[in-house]
C-alpha positions in Angstrom: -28.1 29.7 31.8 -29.5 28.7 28.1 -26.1 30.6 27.2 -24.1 28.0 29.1 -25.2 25.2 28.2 -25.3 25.9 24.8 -21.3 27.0 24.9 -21.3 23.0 26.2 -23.1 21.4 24.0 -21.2 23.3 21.2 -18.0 22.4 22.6 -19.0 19.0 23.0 -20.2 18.4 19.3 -16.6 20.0 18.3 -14.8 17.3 20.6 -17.1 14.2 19.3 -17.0 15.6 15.3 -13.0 15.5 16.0 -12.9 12.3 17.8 -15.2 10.5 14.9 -12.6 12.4 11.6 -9.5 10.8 14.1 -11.2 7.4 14.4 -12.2 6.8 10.9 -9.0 8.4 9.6 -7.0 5.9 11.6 -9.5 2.8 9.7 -8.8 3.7 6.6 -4.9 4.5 7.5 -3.9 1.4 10.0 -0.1 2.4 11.4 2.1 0.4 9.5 5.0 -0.4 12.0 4.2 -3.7 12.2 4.3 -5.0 8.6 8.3 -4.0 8.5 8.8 -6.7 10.8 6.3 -9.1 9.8 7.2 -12.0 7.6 4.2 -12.7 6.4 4.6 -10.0 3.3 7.5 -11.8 2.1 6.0 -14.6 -0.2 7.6 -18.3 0.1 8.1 -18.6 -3.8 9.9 -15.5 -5.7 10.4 -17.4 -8.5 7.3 -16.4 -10.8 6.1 -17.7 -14.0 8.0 -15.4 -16.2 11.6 -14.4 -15.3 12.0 -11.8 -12.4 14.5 -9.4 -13.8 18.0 -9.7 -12.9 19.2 -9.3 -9.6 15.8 -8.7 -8.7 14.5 -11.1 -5.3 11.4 -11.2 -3.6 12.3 -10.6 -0.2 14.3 -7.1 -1.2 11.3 -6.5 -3.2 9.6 -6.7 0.0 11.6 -4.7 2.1 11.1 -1.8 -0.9 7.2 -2.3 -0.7 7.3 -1.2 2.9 9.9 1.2 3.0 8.5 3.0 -0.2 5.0 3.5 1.6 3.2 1.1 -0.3 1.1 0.0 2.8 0.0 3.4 3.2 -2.6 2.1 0.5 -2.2 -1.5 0.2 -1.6 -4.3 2.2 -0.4 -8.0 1.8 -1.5 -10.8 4.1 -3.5 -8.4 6.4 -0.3 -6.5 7.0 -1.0 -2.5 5.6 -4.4 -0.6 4.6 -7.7 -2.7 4.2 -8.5 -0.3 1.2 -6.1 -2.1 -1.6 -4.9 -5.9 -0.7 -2.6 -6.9 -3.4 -2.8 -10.2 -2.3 -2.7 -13.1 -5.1 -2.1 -10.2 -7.2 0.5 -12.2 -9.1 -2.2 -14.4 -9.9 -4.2 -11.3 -11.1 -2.0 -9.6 -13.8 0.7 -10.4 -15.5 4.4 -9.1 -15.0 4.0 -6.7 -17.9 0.9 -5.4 -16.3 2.4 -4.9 -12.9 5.5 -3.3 -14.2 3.1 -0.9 -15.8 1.3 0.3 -12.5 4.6 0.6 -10.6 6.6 2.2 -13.7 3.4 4.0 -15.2 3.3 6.5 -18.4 3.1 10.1 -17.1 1.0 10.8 -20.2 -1.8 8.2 -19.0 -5.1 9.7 -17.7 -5.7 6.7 -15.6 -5.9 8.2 -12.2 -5.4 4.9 -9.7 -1.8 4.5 -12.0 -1.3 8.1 -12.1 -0.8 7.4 -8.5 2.4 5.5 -8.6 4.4 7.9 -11.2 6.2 9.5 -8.7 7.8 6.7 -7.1 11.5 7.4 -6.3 12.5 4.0 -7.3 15.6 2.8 -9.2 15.1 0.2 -12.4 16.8 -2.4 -10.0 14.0 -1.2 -7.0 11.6 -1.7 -9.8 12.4 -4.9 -10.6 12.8 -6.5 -7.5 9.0 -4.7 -6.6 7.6 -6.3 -9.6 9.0 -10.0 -8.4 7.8 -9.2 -5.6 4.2 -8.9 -6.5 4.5 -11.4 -8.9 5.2 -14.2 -5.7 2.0 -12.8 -4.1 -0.1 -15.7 -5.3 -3.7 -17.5 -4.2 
């Protein structure tokens, strides 16, 4: 009997340990269908101080910030993960310094920029990214 109900109680810890890892893994890593539709991301000026590069718009630089993953780890106008809001980060950091953390030095030791070396992005992807952010104002 003590044998029994033992197995149970075991089984039931593994099934309420497993439960709590899915429901916190799913807070910290919201499903991010919704923000490919949402027009919220896409900020109503692109034009930042400080020339967006050439050919470079906001709203493909939007389309790239969700396609790319971004919201995986950030989110813009509650749209993404909680962890990382980038919003008003144009208001934040320059457009040098945001071209940095998208387009970072693979030499730097800084581990949050490290992060973003390996984005497969074109220099046009880059630059519409960075106008992008740069719209994404308080």
């Amino acid at each position: 009997m003590r044998e029994k109900l033992a197995r149970r109680l075991a089984l039931l810890s593994a099934l309420l340990i497993l439960g709590l890892a899915w429901l916190f893994a799913d807070l910290q890593n919201p499903r991010t269908a919704t923000a490919a539709s949402s027009s919220a991301t896409s900020p109503s000026s692109a034009s930042a101080p400080g020339k967006a590069p050439s050919g470079a718009t906001a709203s493909q630089g939007a389309e790239i910030f969700v396609q790319s993953g971004c919201t995986r780890c950030h989110s813009v106008a509650g749209q993404g993960s909680r962890r990382s809001p980038l919003d008003g980060v144009g208001s934040r950091l320059s457009q040098a310094e945001i071209r940095r953390w998208i387009t970072p030095n693979k030499a730097e030791t800084d581990q949050f920029v490290a992060r973003h070396a390996d984005l497969p992005l074109s220099e046009a992807q880059r630059d519409a990214l960075t106008a992008y952010l740069m719209g994404l104002r308080n």
